[in-house]
Every structure is written in structure tokens, then in C-alpha cells.
C-alpha positions in Angstrom: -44.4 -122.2 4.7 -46.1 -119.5 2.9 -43.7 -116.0 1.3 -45.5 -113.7 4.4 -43.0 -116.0 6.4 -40.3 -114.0 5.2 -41.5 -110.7 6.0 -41.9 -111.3 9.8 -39.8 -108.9 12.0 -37.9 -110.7 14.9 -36.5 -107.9 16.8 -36.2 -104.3 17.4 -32.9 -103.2 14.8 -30.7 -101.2 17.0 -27.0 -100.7 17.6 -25.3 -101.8 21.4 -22.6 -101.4 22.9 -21.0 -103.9 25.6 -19.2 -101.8 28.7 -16.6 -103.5 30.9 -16.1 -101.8 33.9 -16.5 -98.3 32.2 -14.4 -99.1 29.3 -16.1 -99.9 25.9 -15.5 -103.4 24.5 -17.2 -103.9 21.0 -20.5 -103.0 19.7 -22.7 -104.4 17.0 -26.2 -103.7 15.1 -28.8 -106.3 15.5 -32.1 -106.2 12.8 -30.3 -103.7 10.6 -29.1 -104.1 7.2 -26.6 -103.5 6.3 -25.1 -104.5 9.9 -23.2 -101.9 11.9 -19.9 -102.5 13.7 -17.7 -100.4 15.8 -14.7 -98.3 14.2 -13.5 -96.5 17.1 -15.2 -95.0 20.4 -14.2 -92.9 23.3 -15.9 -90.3 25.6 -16.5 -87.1 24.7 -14.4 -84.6 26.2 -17.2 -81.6 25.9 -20.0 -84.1 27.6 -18.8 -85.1 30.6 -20.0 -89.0 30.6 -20.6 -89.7 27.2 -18.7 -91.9 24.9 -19.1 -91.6 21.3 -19.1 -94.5 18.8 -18.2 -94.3 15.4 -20.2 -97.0 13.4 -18.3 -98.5 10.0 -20.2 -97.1 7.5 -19.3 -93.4 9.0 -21.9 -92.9 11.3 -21.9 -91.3 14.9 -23.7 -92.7 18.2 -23.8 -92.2 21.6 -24.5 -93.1 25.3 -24.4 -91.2 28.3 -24.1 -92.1 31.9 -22.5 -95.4 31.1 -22.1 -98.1 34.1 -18.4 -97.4 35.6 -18.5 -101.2 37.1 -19.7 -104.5 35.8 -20.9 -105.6 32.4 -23.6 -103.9 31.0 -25.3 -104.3 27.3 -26.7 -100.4 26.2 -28.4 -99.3 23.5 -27.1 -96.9 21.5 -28.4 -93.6 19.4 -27.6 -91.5 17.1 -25.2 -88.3 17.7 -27.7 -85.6 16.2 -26.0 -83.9 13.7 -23.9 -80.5 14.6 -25.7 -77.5 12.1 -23.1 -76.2 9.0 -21.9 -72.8 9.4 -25.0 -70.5 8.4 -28.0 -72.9 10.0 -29.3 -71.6 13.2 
């Protein structure tokens, strides 16, 4: 086994969420380090159809148009950032 070994990417690094009928259920980083896990998440009220997930090291995602029945594994991405007072 030669030290390139270790350098080979085996997936994509992304952040998922699993939906149960509608309702988020837990979601978790793959390829990313560190890994991400879920603090909280719920829909936001100013876009109809979105839920928002907060990650545990502070960061925001998002999903829209999420499956209201069955199981369904989505990939989430990140909530671009709202501009500070005095950005336009």
C-alpha cells in the first residue's frame, strides 16, 4: 500500500437531511471534517417550503420543496449569508 493510498477521495462531502413524512428527522455530514450534525431545524416562516438547519458548529443550511410524504434523503446547502446593515 503505497502513502497516495491515503489521499484518495471516496465521496462527495456534503451535509443531508433525512425527511419523514414532511417532518425533519436528523441530518449528518458525510466526507467533511470536521463532521456536521444537526442542532435544531424547522421551516422558515418568510419562505414558504423551506426548512432551515442549523449545523453544530453554528452554521446555517437549507432545503426547499421538501417531500410532504415518505422517506426521502436531501442534500443540503448553505443559507447564503443575510448582508450587515450598510452592504447593499
Amino acid at each position: 500500500m503505497s502513502d497516495s493510498d491515503d489521499d484518495e477521495v471516496l465521496g462527495e462531502a456534503t451535509f443531508e437531511i433525512l425527511v419523514r413524512d414532511g417532518q425533519p428527522v436528523i441530518a449528518g455530514s458525510y466526507f467533511m471534517h470536521p463532521p456536521l450534525r444537526q442542532r435544531s431545524a424547522g421551516f422558515d416562516s418568510s419562505v414558504p417550503g423551506r426548512l432551515v438547519v442549523t449545523a453544530t458548529n453554528g452554521s446555517r443550511w437549507y432545503v426547499d420543496d421538501i417531500p410532504s410524504t415518505g422517506s426521502a434523503t436531501i442534500r443540503l446547502r448553505p443559507l447564503p449569508s443575510e448582508p450587515s446593515e450598510g452592504e447593499q
